[in-house]
Backbone bond lengths (Angstrom), bond angles and torsions (degrees), N, CA, C in turn:
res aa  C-N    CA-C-N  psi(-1)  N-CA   C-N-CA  omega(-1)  CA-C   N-CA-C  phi
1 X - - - 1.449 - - 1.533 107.61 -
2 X 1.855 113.29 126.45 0.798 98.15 172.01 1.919 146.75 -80.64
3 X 1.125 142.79 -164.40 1.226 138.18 174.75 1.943 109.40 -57.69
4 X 1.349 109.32 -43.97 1.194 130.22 161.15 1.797 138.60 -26.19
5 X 1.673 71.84 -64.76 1.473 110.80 -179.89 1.954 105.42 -68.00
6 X 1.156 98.44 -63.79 1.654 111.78 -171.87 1.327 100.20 -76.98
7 X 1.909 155.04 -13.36 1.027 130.17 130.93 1.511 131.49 -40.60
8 X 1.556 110.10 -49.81 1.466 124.72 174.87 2.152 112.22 -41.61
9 X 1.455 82.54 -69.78 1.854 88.54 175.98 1.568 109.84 -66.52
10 X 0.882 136.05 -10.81 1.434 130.99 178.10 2.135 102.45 -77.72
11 X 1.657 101.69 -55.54 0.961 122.50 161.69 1.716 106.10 -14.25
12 X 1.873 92.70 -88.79 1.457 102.83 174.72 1.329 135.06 -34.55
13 X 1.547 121.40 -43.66 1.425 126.84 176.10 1.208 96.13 -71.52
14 X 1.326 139.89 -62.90 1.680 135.30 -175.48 1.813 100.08 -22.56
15 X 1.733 108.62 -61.08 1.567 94.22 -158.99 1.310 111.33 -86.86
16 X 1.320 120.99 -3.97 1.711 135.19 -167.15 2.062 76.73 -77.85
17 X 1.516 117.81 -78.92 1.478 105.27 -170.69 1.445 115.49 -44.96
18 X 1.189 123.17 -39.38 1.180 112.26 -163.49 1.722 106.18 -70.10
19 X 1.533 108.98 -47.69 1.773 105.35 158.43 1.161 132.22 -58.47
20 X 1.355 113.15 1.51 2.006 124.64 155.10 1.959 97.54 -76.90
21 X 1.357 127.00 -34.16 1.244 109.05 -173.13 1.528 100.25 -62.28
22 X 0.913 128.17 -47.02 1.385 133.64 -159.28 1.820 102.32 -39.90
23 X 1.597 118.37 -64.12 1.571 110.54 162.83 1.083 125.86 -103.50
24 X 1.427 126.25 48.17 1.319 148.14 102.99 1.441 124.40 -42.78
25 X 1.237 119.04 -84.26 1.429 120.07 160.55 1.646 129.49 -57.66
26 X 1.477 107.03 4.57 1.071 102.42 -172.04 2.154 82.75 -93.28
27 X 1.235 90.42 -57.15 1.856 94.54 -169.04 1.596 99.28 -64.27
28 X 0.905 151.87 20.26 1.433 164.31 173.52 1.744 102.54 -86.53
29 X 1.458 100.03 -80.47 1.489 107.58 171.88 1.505 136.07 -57.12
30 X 1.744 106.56 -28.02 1.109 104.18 169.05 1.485 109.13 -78.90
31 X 0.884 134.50 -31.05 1.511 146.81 176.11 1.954 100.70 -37.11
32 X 1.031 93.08 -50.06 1.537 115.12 -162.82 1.464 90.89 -65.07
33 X 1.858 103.77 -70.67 1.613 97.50 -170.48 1.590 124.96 -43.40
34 X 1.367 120.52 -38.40 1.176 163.54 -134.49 1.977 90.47 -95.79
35 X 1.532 96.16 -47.78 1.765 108.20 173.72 1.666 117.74 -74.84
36 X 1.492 95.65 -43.64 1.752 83.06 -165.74 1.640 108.58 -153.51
37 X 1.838 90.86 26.33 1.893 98.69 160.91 1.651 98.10 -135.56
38 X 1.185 141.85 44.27 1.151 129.60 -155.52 1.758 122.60 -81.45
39 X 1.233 97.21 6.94 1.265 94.94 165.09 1.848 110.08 -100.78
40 X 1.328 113.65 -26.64 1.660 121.82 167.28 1.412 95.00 -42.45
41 X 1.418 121.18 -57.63 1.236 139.57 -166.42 1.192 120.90 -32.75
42 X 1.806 103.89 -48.11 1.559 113.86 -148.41 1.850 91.28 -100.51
43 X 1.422 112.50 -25.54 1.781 101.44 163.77 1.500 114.89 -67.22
44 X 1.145 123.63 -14.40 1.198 116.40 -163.88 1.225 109.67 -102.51
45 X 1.386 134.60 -43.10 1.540 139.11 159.14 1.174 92.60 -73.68
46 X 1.359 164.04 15.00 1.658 128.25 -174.07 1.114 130.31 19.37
47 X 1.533 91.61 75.95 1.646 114.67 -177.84 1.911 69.30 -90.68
48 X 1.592 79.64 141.61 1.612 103.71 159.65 1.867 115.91 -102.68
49 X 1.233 121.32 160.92 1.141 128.75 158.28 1.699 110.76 90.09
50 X 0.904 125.91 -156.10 1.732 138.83 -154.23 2.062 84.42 -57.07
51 X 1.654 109.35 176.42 1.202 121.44 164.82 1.147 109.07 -84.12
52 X 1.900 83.89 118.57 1.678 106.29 -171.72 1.913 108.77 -46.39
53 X 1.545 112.72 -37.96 1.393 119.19 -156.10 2.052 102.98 -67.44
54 X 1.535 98.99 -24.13 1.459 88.53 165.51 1.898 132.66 -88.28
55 X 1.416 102.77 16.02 1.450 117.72 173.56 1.595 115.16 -106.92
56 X 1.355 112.04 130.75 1.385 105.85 -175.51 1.668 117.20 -83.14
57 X 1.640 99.27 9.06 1.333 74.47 166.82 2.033 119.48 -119.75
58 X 1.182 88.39 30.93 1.409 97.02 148.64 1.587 124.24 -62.31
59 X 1.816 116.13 -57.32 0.950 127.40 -179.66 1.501 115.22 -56.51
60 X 1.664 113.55 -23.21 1.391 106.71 -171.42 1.556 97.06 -106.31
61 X 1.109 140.34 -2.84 1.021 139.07 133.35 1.478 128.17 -26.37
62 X 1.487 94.27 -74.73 1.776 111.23 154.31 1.223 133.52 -21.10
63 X 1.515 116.04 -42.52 1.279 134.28 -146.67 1.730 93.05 -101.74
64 X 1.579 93.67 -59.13 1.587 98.71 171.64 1.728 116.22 -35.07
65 X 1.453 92.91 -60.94 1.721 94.80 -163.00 1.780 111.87 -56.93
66 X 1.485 95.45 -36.90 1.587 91.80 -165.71 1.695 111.37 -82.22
67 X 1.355 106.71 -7.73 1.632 103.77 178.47 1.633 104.08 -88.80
68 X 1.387 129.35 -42.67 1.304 140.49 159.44 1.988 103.17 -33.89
69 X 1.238 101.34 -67.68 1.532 111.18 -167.71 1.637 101.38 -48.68
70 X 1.749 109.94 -51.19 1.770 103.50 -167.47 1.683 104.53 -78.23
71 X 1.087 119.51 -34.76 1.557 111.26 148.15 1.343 134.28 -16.15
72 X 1.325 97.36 -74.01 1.697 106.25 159.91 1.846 127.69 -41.43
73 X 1.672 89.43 -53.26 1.511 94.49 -165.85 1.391 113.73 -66.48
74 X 1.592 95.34 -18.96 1.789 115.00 -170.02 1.500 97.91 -69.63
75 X 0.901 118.22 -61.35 1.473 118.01 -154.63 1.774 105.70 -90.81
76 X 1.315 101.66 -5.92 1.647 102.35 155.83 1.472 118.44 -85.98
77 X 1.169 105.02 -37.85 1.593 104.54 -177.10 1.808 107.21 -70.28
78 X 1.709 121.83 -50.75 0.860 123.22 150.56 1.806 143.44 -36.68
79 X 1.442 116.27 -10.12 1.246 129.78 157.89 1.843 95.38 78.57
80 X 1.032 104.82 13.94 2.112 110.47 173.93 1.172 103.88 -53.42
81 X 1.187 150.85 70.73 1.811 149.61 -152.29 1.937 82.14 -71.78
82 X 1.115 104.84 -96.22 1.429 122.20 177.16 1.732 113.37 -6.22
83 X 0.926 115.70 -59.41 1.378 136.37 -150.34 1.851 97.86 -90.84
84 X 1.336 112.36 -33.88 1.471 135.94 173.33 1.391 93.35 -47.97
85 X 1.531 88.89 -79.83 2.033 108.89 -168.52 1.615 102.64 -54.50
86 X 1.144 120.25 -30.20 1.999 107.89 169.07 0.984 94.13 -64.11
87 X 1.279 139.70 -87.75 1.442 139.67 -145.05 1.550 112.70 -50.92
88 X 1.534 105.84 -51.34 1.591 112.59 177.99 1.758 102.14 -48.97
89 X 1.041 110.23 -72.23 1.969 110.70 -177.25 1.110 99.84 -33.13
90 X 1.398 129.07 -75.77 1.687 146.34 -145.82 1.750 90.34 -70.37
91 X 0.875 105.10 -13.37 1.806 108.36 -161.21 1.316 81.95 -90.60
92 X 1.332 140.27 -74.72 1.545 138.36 -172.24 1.161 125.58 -49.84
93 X 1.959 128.47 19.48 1.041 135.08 139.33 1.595 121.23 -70.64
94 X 1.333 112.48 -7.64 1.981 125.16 179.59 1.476 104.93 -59.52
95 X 1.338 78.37 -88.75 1.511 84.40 -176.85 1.406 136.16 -75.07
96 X 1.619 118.89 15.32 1.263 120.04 165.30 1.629 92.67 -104.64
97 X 1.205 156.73 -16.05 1.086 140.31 133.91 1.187 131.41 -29.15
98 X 1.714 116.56 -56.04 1.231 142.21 161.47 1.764 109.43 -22.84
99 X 1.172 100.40 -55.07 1.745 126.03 -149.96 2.075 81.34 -90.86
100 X 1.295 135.36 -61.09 1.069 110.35 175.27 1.326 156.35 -65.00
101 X 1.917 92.42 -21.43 1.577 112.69 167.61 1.348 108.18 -60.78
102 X 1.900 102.01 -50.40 1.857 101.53 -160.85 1.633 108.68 -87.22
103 X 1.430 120.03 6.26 1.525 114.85 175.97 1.208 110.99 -72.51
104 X 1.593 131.01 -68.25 1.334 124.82 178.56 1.871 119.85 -27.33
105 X 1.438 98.91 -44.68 1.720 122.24 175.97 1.259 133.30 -16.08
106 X 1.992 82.77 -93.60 1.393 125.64 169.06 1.575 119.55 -106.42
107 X 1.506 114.40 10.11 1.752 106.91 172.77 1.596 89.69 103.64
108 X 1.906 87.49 168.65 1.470 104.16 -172.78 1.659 105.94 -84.10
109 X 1.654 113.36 -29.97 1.489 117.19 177.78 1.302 113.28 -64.32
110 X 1.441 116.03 -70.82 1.114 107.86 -176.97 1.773 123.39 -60.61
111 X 1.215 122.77 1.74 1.536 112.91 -175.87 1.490 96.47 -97.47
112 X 1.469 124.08 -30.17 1.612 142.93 139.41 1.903 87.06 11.56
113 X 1.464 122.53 -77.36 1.426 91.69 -152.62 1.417 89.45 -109.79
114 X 1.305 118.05 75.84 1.278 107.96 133.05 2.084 103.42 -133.30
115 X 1.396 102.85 -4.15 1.545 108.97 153.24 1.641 136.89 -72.94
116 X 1.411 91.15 -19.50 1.573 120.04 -171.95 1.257 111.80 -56.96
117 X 1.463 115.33 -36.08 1.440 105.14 -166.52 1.958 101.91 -103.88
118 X 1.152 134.31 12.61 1.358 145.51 -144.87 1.681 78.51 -91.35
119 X 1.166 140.41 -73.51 1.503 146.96 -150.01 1.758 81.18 -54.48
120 X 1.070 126.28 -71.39 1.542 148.73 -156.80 1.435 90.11 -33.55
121 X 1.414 105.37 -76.50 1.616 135.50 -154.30 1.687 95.27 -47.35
122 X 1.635 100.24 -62.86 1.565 119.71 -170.84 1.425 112.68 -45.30
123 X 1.397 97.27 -49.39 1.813 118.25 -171.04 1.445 102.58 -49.56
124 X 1.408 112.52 -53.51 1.561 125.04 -161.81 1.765 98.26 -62.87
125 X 1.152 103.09 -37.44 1.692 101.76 -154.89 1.304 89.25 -94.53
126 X 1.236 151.78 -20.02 1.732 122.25 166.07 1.714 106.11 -85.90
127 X 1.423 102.96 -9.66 1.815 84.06 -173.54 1.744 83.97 -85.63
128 X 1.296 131.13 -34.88 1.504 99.65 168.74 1.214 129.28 -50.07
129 X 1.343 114.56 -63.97 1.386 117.95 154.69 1.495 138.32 -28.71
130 X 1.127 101.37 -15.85 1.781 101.15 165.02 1.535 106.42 -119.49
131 X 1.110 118.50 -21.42 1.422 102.83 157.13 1.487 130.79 -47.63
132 X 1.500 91.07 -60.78 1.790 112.56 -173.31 1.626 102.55 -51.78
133 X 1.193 134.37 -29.69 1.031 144.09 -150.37 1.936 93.15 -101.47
134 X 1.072 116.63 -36.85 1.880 124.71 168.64 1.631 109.94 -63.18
135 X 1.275 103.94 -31.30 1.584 115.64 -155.30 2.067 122.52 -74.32
């Protein structure tokens, strides 16, 4: 491989991690809302039913997203290519879970975005994963 070549793919992993921050910081903040705005929370996901802020598993909800999210950011900021692309794949069991619990719920549209980002998430973590594996 030339000098060329191995700037180019280096290139690529640079913006592939840095487009892992994107739901990194995305499950970061919801984590947060999810911790200590949880009724903001429940307009914004369309949580259906009673006020989410009197169920405890809002909070563990919370807890989930934001340890998942600094995970992410960790091992993006840290340059973990390998370890990125596990988590990213293994990570895109969330929210297609997400999307099957809350479809029956709230409908096939609205559970729509919490499936939405699954192609994204998935995509990122095997093209790491087959990079890291070239490298």
């Amino acid at each position: 491989m030339n000098q060329k070549e191995t700037y180019k793919m280096n290139r690529n992993l640079n913006i592939t991690r840095h487009l892992c921050l994107l739901p990194g910081i995305f499950l970061i903040v919801s984590g947060i809302l999810l911790l200590f705005f949880p009724d903001l929370s429940q307009a914004l996901f369309d949580f259906p039913g009673k006020t989410i802020s009197k169920e405890p598993i809002a909070h563990a909800l919370g807890v989930r997203q934001l340890a998942i999210g600094l995970m992410i950011v960790a091992l993006s900021v840290s340059r973990q290519t390998k370890a990125l692309g596990f988590v990213m794949v293994i990570g895109a069991i969330v929210p297609m879970a997400d999307f099957l619990i809350f479809q029956p719920v709230i409908g096939t549209v609205s559970a729509m975005r919490h499936f939405a980002p699954v192609p994204f998430i998935f995509g990122l973590g095997v093209y790491l994963l087959a990079k890291s594996r070239n490298k």
